[in-house]
N, C-alpha and C positions, 0 to 999 in steps of 0.2 A: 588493552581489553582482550581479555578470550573468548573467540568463537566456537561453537561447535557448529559445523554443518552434515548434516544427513543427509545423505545422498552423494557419491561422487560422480556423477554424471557430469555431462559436458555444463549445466546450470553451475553445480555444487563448484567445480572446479572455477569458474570464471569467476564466480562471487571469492570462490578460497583468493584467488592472485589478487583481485582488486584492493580485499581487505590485507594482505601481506602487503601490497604496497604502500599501503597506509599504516605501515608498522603495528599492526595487533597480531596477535596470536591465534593461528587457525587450526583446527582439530575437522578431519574430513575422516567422517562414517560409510561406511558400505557393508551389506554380505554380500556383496559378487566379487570374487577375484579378478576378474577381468576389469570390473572399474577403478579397484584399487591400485593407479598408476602411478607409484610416489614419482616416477622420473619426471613425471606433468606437472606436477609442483611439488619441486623436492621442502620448498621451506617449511612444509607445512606437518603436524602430526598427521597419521595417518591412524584409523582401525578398523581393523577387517571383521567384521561382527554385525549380530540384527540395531538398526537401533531400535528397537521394538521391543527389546530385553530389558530390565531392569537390571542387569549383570554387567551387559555389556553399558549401561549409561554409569552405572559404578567407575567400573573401570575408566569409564571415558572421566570421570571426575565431575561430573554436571554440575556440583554444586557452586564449583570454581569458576563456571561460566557466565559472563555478563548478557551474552546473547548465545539465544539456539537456533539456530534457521533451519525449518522441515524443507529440504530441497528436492525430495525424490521423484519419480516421475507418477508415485500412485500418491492417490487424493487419501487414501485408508491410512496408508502409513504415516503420512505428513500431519494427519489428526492424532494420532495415540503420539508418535512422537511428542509432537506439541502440548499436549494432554499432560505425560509424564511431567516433560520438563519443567513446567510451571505446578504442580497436584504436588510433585514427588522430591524436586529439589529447587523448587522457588526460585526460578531462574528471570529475572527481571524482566528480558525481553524476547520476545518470542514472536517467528515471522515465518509464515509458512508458504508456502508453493500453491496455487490452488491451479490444476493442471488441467480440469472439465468445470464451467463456470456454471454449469448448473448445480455442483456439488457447491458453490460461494455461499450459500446461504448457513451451509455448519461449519464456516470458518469464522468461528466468533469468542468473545473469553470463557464464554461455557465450555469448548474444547481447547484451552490456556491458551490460544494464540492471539496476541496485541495487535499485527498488522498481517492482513491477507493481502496477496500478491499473486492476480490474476494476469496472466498474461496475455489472455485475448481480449478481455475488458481493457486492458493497459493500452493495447493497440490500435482497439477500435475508436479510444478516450482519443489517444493522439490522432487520430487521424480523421474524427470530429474536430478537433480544436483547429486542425491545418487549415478546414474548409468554411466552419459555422463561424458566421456573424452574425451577432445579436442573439443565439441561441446558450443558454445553459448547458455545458458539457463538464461532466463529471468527469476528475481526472483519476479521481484516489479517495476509496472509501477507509475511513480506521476506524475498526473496532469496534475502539474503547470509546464511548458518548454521542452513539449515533453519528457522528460528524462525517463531512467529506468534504475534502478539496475539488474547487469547482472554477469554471473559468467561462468569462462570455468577451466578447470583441466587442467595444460598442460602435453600432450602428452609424451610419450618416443620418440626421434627422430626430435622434434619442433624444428625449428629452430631457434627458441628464446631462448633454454636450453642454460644456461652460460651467455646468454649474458646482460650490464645491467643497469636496468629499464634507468638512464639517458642516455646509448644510444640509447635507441627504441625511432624511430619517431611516435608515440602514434598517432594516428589519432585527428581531432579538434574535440571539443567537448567532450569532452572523461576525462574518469579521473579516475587514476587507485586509491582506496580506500584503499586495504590493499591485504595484502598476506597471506594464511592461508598456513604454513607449518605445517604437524603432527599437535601435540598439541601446537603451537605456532601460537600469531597472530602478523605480522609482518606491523609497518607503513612502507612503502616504501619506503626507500630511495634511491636516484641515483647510491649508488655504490651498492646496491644491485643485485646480480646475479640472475637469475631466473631458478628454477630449474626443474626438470622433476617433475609431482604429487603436484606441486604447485597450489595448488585452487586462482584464482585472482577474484576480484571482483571491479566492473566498475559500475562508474555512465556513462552512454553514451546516448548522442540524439540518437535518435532510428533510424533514418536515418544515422548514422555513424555504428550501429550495424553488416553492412553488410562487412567495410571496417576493423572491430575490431576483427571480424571471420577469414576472410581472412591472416591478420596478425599473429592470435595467432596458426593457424593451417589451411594451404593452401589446398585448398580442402572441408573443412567441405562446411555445410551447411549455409548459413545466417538461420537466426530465421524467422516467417514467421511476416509479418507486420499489424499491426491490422487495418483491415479493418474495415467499419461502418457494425456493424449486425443489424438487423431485428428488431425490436421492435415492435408488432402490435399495430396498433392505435397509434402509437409516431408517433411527426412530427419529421423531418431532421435538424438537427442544421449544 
């Protein structure tokens, strides 16, 4: 698979090694000379150029790319990047950085990008999950079909404890991924029993999120829904 990543910053560069070690092909974009450090990862192409050019994504060959990752430290560039490479050479899949999480709400396929990757949202997710039981915590919003990856701990006292997975009426849209018990990861099956300290983890439309709380633990809280934030000088999509 060939990569292109935008941005060579200390991001751009750890994603470049992770995916060289996984044997693909990695192409690392910059205009700063001072980031373009080939000796940092010599395996990888390197080009010194805006990727904001349509000249320089020529050159860089974009249409040869299975994936384009926006990595740079600004939210502006990470959008026309991602813009291009999906408008201009139909680039499959597209992942971009979103570096100020109030700018999350225009990380969406109307500016070509498939999966937004916040990193304070990403943190804050984990560091909900460490502590919340019986709450809904969002780990991972995509995109593409309103959907998000979601996770709740079930409770001592749930009344879901014992009972199992094929007879929960699961809400629509919804779809239970797996079961982390202790040290085991569990695929789901029907006759499985659900237990108390069970981590479950949900692909769910985000609007059933509020109907999947209620079931796994009556009372909690729904999650809050993301509303459009503020981006000065953006227009409204």
């Amino acid at each position: 698979m060939r990569v292109a990543i935008a941005g060579a910053g200390a991001v751009g560069r750890s994603i470049a090694g992770e995916l060289l070690e996984n044997g693909h092909q990695v192409l690392l974009i910059d205009k700063s000379p001072e980031a373009v450090s080939v000796a940092r990862v010599p395996e990888a192409e390197w080009l010194l150029a805006d990727a904001c050019e349509i000249s320089t994504l020529d050159e860089a060959a974009l249409e040869r790319c299975q994936v384009v990752i926006a990595a740079s430290g600004d939210d502006k560039v990470n959008l026309v990047v991602s813009l291009l490479a999906k408008t201009e050479y139909a680039v499959p899949r597209v992942v971009a950085r979103v570096n100020n999480p109030k700018n999350e709400w225009l990380f969406t396929d109307a500016w070509g990008v498939d999966v937004a990757v916040s990193t304070p949202r990403l943190m804050s997710a984990l560091v909900e999950e460490a502590v919340s039981v019986g709450d809904l915590v969002r780990l991972l919003r995509f995109s593409q079909g309103e959907a998000n990856l979601v996770e709740v701990t079930l409770p001592e006292g749930a009344p879901l404890v014992g009972t199992r997975v094929g007879e929960v009426a699961w809400p629509h849209d919804t779809a239970l991924v797996t079961i982390i018990r202790g040290a085991r990861v569990l695929i789901p099956d029907p006759d499985d029993a659900l237990a108390a300290g069970d981590e479950l983890l949900f692909v769910a439309a985000q609007d059933r999120e509020g109907e999947l709380q209620t079931l796994l633990s009556p009372g909690g809280t729904p999650p809050p829904s993301d509303g459009p934030l503020d981006m000065p000088g953006a227009p409204r999509q």
